[in-house]
MDAnalysis code that builds the backbone (N, CA, C; Angstrom):
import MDAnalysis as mda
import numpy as np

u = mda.Universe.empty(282, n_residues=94, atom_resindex=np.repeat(np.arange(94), 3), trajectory=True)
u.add_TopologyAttr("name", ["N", "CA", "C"] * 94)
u.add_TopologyAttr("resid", np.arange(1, 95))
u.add_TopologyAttr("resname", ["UNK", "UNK", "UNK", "UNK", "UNK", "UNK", "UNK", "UNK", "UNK", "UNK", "UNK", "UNK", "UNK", "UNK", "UNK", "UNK", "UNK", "UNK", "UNK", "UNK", "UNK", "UNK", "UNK", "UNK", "UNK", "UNK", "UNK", "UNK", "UNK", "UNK", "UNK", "UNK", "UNK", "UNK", "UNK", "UNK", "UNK", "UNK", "UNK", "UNK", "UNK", "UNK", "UNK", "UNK", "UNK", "UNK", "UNK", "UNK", "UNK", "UNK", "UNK", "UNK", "UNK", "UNK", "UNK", "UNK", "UNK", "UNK", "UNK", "UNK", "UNK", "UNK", "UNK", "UNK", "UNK", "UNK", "UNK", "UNK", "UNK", "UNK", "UNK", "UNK", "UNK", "UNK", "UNK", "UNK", "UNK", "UNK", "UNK", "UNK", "UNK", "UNK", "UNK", "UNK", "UNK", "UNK", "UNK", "UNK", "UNK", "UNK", "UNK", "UNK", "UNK", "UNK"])
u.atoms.positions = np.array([
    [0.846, -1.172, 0.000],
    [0.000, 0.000, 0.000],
    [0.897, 1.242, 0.000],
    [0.388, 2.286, -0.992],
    [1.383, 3.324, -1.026],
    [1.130, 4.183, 0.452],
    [2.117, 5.051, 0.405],
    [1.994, 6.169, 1.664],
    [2.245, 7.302, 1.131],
    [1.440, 8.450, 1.801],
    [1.533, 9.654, 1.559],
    [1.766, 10.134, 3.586],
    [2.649, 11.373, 2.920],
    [2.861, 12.324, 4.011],
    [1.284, 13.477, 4.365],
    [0.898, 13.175, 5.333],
    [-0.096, 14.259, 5.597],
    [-0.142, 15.472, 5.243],
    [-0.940, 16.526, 4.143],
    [-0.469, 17.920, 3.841],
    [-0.247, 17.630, 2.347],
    [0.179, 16.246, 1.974],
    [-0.218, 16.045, -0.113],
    [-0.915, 16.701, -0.629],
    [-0.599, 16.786, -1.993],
    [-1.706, 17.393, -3.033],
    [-1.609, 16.804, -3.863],
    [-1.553, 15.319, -3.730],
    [-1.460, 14.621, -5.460],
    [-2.945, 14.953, -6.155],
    [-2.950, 14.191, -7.250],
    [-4.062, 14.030, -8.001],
    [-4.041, 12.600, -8.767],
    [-5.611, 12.950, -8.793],
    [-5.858, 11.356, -9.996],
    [-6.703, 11.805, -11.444],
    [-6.737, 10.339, -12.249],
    [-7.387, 10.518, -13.533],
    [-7.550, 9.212, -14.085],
    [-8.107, 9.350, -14.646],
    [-8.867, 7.833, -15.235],
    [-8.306, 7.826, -16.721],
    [-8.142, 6.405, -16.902],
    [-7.793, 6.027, -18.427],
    [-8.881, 4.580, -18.718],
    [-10.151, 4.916, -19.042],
    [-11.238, 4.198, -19.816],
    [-10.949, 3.759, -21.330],
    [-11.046, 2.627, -21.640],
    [-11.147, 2.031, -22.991],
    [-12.308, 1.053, -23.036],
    [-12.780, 1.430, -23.946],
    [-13.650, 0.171, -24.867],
    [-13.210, -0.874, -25.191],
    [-14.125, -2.114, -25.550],
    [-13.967, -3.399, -25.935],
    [-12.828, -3.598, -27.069],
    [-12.984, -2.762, -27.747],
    [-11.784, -2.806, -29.129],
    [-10.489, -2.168, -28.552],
    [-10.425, -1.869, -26.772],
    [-9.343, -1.013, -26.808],
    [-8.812, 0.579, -27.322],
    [-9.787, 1.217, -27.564],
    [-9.630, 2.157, -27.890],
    [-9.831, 3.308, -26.736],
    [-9.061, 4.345, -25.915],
    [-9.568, 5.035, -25.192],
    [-10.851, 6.209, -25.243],
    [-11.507, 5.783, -24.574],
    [-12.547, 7.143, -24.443],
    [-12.708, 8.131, -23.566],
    [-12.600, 9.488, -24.214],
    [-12.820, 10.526, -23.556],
    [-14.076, 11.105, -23.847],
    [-14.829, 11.027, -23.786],
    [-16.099, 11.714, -23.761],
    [-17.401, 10.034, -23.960],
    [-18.488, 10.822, -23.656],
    [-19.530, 10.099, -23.517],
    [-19.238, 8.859, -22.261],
    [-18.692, 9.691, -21.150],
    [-18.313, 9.016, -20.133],
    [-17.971, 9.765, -19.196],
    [-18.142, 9.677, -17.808],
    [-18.224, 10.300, -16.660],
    [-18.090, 9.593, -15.477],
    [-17.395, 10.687, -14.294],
    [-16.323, 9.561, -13.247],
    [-17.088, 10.359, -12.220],
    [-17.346, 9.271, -11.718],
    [-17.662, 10.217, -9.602],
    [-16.808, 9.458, -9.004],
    [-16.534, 10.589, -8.269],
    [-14.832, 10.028, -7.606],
    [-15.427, 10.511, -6.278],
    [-15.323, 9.548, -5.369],
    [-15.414, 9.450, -3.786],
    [-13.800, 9.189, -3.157],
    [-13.941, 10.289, -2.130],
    [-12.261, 10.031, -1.283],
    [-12.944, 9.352, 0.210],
    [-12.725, 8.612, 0.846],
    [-12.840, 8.130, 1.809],
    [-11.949, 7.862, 3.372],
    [-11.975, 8.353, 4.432],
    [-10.869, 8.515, 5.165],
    [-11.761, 7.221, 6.314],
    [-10.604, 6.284, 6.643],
    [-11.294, 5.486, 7.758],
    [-12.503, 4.693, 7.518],
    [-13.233, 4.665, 5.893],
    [-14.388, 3.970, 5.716],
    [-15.291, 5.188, 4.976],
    [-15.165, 6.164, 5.991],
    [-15.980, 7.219, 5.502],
    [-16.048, 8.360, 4.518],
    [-17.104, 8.600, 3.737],
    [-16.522, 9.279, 2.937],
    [-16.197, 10.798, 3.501],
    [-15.470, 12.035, 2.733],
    [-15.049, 13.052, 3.049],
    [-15.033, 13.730, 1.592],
    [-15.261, 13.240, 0.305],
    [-15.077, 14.280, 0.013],
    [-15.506, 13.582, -1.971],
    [-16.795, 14.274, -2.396],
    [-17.027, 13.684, -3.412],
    [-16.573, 14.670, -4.585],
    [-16.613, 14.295, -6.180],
    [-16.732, 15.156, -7.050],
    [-16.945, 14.209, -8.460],
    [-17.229, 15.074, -9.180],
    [-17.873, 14.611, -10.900],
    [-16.784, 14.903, -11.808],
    [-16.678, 14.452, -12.992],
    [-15.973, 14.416, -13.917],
    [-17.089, 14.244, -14.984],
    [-16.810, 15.648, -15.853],
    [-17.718, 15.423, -17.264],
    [-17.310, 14.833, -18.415],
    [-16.040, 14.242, -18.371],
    [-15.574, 13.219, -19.498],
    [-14.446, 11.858, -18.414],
    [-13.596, 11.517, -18.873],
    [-12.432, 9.764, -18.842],
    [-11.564, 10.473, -19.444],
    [-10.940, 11.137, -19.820],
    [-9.685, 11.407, -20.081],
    [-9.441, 13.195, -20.169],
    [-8.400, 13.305, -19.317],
    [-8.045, 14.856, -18.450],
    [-7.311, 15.646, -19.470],
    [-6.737, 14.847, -20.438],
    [-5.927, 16.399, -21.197],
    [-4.283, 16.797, -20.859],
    [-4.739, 15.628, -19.972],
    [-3.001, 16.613, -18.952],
    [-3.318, 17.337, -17.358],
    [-5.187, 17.791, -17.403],
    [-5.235, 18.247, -16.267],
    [-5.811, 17.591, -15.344],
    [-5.444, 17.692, -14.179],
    [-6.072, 16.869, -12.982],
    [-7.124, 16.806, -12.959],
    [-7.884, 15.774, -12.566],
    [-9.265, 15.465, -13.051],
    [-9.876, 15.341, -11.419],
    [-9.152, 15.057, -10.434],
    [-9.707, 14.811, -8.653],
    [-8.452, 15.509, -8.003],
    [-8.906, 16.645, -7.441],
    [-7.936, 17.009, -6.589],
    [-8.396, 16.729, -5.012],
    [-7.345, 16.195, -4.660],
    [-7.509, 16.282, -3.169],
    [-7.838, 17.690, -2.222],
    [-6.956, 18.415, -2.681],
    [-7.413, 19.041, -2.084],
    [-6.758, 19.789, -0.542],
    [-7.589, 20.245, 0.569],
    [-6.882, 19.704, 1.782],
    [-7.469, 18.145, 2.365],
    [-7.692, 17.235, 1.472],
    [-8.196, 16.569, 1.965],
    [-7.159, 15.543, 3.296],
    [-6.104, 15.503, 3.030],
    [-5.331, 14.410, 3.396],
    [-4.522, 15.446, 4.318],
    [-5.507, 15.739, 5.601],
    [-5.042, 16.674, 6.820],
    [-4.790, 16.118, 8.039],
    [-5.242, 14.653, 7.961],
    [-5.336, 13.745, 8.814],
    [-4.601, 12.331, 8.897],
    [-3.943, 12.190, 9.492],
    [-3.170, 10.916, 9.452],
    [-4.502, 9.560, 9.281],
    [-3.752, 8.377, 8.510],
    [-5.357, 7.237, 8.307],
    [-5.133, 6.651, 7.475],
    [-6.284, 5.600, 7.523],
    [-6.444, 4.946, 6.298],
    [-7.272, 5.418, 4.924],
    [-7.064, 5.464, 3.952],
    [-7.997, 6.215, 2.551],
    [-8.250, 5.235, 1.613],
    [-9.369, 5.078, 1.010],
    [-9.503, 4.955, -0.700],
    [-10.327, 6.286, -1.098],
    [-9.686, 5.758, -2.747],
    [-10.298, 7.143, -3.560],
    [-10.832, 6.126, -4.642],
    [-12.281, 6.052, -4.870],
    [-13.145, 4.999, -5.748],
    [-13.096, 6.158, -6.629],
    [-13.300, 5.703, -7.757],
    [-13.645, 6.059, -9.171],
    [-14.824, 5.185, -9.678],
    [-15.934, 6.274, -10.042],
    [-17.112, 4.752, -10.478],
    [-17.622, 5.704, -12.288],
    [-17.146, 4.907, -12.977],
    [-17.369, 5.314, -14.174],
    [-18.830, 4.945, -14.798],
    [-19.499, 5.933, -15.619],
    [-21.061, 5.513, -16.057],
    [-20.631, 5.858, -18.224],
    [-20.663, 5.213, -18.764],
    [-20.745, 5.860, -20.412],
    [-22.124, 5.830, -20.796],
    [-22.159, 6.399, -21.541],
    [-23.283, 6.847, -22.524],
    [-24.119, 5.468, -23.302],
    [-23.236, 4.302, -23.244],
    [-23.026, 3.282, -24.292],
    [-24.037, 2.064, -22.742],
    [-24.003, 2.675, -21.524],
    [-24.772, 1.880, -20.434],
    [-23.832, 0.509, -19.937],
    [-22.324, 1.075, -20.160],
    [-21.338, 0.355, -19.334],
    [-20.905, 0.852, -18.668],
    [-20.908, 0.380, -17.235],
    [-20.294, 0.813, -15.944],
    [-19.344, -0.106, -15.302],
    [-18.374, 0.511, -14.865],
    [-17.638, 0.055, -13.662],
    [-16.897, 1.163, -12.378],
    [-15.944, 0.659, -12.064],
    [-15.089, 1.250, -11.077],
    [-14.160, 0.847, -10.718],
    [-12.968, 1.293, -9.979],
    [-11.691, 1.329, -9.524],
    [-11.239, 1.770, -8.368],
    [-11.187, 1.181, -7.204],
    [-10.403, 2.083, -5.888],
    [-8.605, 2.078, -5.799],
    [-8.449, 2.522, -5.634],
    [-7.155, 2.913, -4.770],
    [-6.987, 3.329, -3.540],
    [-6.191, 2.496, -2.559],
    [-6.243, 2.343, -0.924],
    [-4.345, 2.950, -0.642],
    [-4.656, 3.908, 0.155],
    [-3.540, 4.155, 0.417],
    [-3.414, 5.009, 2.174],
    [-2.326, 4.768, 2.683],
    [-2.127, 5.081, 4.014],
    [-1.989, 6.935, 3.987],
    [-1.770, 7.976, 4.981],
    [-1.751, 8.902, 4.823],
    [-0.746, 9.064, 6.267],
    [0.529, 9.627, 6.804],
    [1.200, 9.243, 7.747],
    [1.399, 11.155, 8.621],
    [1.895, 10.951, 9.474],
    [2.429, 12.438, 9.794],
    [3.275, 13.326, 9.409],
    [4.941, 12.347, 9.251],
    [5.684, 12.518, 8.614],
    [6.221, 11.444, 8.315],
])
């Protein structure tokens, strides 16, 4: 499990492909839940799957607290395929 120092500002972003493998950015949309300890803390939307280069979930101040985290990604397309993705990671003092 990765670790972050309390006071981070990483970011995340999604890389969605279709059955043929092809990536999609549009006609697809991410709700991204951050979760500290189980609970959530901190939601947001994404109006496309692929960022451009720009951060697509910022934390934020979210990670002010030493703990345990996931950050789910739950993807919906246009096409009525869904899934999702978490990532679990520790958050420390120093």
């Amino acid at each position: 499990m990765d670790t972050w120092r309390k006071g981070a500002a990483p970011g995340a972003n999604t890389e969605v492909y279709d059955t043929a493998g092809g990536q999609l950015g549009f006609g697809c949309y991410v709700q991204w839940t951050l979760y500290r300890q189980g609970d959530p803390i901190r939601t947001a939307k994404s109006g496309a799957c692929r960022s451009g280069g720009i951060t697509m979930f910022g934390f934020g101040d979210s990670l002010d607290a030493a703990g345990t985290y996931r950050l789910t990604a739950r993807v919906t397309t246009d096409s009525g395929v869904d899934g999702s993705e978490s990532y679990d990671f520790t958050v420390v003092d120093s």
